[in-house]
N, C-alpha and C positions, 0 to 999 in steps of 0.2 A: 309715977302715975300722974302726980300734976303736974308736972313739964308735960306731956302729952294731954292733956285735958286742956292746958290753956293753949298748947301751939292747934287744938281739935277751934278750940274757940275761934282763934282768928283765921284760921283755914275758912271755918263758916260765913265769918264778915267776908272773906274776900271771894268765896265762891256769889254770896248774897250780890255784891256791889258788883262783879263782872255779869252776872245772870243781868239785873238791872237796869246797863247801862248798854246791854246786846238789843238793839231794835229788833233784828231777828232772828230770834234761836233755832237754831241747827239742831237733826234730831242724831243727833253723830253718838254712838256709843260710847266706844272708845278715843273718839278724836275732838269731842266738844261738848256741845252744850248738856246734850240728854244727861253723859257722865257726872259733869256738876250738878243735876237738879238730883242725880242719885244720891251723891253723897250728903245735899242737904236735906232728903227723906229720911234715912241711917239717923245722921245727925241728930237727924228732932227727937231720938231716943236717950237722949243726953240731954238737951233743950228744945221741949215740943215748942216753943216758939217758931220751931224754923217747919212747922208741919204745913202750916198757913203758906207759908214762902214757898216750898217745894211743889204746891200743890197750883199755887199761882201761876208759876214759871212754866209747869206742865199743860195747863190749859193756855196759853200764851205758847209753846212750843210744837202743840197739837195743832194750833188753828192756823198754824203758819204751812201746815205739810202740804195744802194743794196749793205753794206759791213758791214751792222749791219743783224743782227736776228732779223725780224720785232715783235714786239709787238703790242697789238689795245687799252691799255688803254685811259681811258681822264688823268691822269694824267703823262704818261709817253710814249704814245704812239701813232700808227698813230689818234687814234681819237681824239686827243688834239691836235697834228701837222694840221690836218683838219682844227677842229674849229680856231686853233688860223691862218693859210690860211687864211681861210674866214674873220677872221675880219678885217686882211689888205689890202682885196680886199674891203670890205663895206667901211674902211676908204683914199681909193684910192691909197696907196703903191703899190697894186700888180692887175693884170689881170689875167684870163682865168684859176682862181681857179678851180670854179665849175667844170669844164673838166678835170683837173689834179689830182683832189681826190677823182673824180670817181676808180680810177684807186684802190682806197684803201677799194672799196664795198668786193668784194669776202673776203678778209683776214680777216677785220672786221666783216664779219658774221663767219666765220669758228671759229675767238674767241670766236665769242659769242656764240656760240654754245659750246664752249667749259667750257666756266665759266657756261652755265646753269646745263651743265650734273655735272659739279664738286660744284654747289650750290654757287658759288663764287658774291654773293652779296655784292657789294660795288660800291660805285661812284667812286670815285679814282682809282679803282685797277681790277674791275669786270663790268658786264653786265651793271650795273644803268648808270656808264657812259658812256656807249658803244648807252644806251638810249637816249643821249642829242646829239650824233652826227647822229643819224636816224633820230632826230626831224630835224635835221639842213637841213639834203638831204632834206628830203621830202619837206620843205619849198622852198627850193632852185631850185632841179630837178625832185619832184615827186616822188623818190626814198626814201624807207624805208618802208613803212610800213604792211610790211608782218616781216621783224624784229621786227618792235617795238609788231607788234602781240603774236609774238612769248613770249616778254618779260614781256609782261602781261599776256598770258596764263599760264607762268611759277610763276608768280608772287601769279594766280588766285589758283594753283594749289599746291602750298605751303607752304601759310598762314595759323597758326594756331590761329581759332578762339577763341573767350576768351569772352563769351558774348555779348555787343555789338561792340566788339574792336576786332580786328587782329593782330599780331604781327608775325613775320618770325626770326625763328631760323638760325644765323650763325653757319658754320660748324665748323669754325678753335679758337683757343683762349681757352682761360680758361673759368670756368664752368661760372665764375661771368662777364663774355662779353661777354655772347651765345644771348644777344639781347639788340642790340646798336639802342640806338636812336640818334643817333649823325650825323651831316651834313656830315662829310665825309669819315662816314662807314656804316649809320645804318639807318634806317627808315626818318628820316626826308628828306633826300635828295631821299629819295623813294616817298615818299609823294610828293616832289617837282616835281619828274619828272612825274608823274600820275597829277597832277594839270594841268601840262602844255599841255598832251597827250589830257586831258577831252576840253580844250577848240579849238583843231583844228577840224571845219567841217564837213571834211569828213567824222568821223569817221564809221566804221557798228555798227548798233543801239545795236547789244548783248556787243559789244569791247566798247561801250560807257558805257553800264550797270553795265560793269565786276570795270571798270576803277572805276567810283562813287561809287561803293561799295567796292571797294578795299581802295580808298582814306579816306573814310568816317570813315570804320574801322580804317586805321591807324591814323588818325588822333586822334578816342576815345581813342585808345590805349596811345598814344602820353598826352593825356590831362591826362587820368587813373596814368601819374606818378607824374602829380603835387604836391609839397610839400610844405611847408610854410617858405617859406625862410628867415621869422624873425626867426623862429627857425635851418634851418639848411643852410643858408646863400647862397641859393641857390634856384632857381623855377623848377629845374630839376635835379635828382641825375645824377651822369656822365655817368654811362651807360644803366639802368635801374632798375624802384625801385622791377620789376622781379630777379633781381642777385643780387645785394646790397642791398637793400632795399632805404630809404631816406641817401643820404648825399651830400656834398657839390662839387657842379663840377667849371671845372678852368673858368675861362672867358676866352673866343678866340672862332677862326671861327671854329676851329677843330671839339670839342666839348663843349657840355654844353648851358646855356640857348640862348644864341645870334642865334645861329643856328636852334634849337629847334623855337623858334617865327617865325625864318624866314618864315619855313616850315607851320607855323599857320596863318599864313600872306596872305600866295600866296596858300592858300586852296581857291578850287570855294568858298565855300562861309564864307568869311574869320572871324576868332574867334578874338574877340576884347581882349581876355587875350594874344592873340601874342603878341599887342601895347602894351599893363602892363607889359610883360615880360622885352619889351626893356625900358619899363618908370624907372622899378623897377632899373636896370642894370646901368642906366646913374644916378641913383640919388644915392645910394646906393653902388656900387661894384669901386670904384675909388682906392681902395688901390692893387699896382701892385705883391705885396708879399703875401698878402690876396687870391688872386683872382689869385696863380699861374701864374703872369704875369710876366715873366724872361728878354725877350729880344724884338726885335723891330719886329721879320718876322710876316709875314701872317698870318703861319697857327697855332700859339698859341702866338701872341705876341701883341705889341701895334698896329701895322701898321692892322693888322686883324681887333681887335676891332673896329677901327676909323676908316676903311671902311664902317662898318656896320654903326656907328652914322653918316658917312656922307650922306650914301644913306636917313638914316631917316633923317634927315634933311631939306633934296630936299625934299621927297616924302609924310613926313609928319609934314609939317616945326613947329617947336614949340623952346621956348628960350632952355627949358631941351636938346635937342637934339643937336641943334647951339652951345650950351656948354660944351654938353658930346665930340662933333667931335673937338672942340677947343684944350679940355684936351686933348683926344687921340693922338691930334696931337704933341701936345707939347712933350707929352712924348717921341713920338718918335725921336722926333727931338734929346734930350738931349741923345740918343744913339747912334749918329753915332760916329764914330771912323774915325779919318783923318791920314793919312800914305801920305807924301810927295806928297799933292794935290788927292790924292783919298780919297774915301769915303768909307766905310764899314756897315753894321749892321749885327755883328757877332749874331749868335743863338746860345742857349744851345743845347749841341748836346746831352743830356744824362744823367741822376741825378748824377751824378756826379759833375755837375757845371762846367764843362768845356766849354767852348764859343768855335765858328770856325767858317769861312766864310762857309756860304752855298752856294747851287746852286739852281739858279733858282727863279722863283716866288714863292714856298711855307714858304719855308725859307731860300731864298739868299736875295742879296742884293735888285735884280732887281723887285722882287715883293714888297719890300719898296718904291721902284722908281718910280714904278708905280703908287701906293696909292699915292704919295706926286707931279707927274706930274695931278695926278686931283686933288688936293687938290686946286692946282694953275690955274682951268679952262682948261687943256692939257687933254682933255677930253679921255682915254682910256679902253680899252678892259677889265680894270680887274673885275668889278663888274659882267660881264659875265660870266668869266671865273670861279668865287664864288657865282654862282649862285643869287647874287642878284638882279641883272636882266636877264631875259629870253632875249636865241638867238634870238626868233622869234618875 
């Protein structure tokens, strides 16, 4: 506990000194600034010194928004600045959210209108995420759901059938990633957001039928790539066994099986080979050179990983699990990099093997920071934000 408390500390200095020395902060969720002023709000739960500082940085990254080019992604744009608003208001940092990102309805429909005409499917970067911040209105204001409509008629409209499975062609990439099942480009995280649509309510009874039968499909589809991963060391090829056929994908949140289960997990009516997926993965996949595990971020590193065992943990407590999230953690721990009282967890930026600080919660520092203020009970947004807990 105090090796993570101090390596918590200097993560703080070094998120403090980069906020700082940015003349203009970015309001990027996942990929920059907004991420760091997150982790230094969290933070100030530990050392309300830094409550002052995060609350600085925010008015300072507010006031810069009509001097950017707005964007609506969830990873990079207003509909990530939303959500991650909104969790600082659930967790009493901030007020009068829900009224101020009103204000980001029109623009974020006009994207999304935009990503559907150009087929632009993805969580990260297209409509799917543009989908988790209409769940959030609608929860919050009542507002969304003539978009989210929108986003399952377009959904409904084209999927290609494949017996009893669905799958949906991406437009961009090469011929062997024309159909990703991956959490944060490809069907699984599609699956997730249709999971979560099927259980609000209100919905009309045809938009309820479309959703189940959409989910259902992707789901068979999603099972349709299972492989035997005594043999190809993997329960999932990395993008689908439609383009490569069977072989082996990295461990991380990014892609590959951890995300894959997620997605089998949080189905209405959830498939008990999701749990195998993650049983197989904690008992079996621990080598980090094996299992393309390079460095400590998020979105393909240890700190990702050991989110995922810590959620299974909690939510389906077993010794395997309590074990795999022990190791996770350790590893990461053994990668930080200290620089005169700061903290680091530099990422590969590119097969090349070169390391460099990143930004952000995907692969900066501050989404390690994150992961290891809950490891410590500093209970924070990011399993939200990685979809392994729903906003609502």
């Amino acid at each position: 506990m105090k090796e993570i408390e101090t390596i918590l500390e200097g993560v703080a200095r070094t998120m403090r000194r980069k906020l700082e020395a940015t003349a203009t902060l970015n309001y990027s969720l996942l990929g920059g600034n907004f991420g760091e002023i997150l982790f230094l709000y969290y933070y100030s739960r530990v050392n309300p010194d830094y409550l002052a500082i995060a609350e600085c940085q925010t008015d300072r990254m507010l006031a810069g928004l009509n001097r950017i080019s707005p964007i609506a992604t969830y990873c990079n744009g207003l509909a990530g600045l939303a959500l991650g608003l909104n969790e600082l208001q659930q967790d009493g940092f901030m007020q009068g959210v829900d009224d101020a990102i009103g204000a980001f309805d029109d623009v974020i429909l006009e994207h999304q209108q935009a990503d559907l005409m150009s087929n632009r499917h993805d969580f990260l970067h297209g409509f799917i995420g543009l989908g988790f911040y209409w769940l959030m209105r609608y929860r919050n204001s009542g507002v969304g759901m003539k978009a989210l409509k929108e986003i399952v008629d377009y959904l409904a409209a084209s999927c290609e059938v494949v017996g009893d499975a669905l799958r949906w062609r991406l437009p961009e990439g090469k011929r062997d990633k024309r159909y990703n099942i991956s959490l944060s480009h490809g069907i699984s995280s599609t699956i997730i957001l249709l999971s979560r649509l099927s259980r609000m309510s209100s919905l009309p009874k045809q938009m309820r039928f479309e959703i189940e039968r959409l989910t259902t499909g992707a789901v068979n589809y999603l099972n349709g790539n299972r492989q035997d991963p005594e043999r190809h060391g993997s329960c999932f090829p990395m993008t689908s066994a439609d383009c490569s056929g069977p072989s082996k994908s990295r461990l991380a949140w990014c892609y590959g099986d951890l995300g894959i289960a997620l997605a089998l997990l949080q189905y209405k009516f959830p498939h008990k080979n999701g749990l195998d997926i993650f049983e197989y993965s904690a008992t079996h996949r621990r080598s980090l050179i094996e299992n393309s595990v390079y460095d400590a971020c998020i979105c393909h590193g240890t700190a990702g990983v050991g989110a995922f065992f810590d959620y299974l943990a909690h939510c389906h407590p077993s010794q395997l699990f309590l074990d795999a999230a022990d190791y996770w953690r350790n590893q990461t721990l053994r990668k930080a990099e200290y620089v005169n009282g700061n903290v680091r967890f530099p990422h590969m930026s590119g097969l090349d093997g070169k390391f460099e600080e990143g930004h952000g919660i995907l692969v900066g520092t501050a989404g390690v920071g994150l992961y290891l203020l809950d490891s410590i009970g500093i209970k924070t947004p990011l399993n939200r934000f990685l979809l392994l807990e729903p906003y609502e």
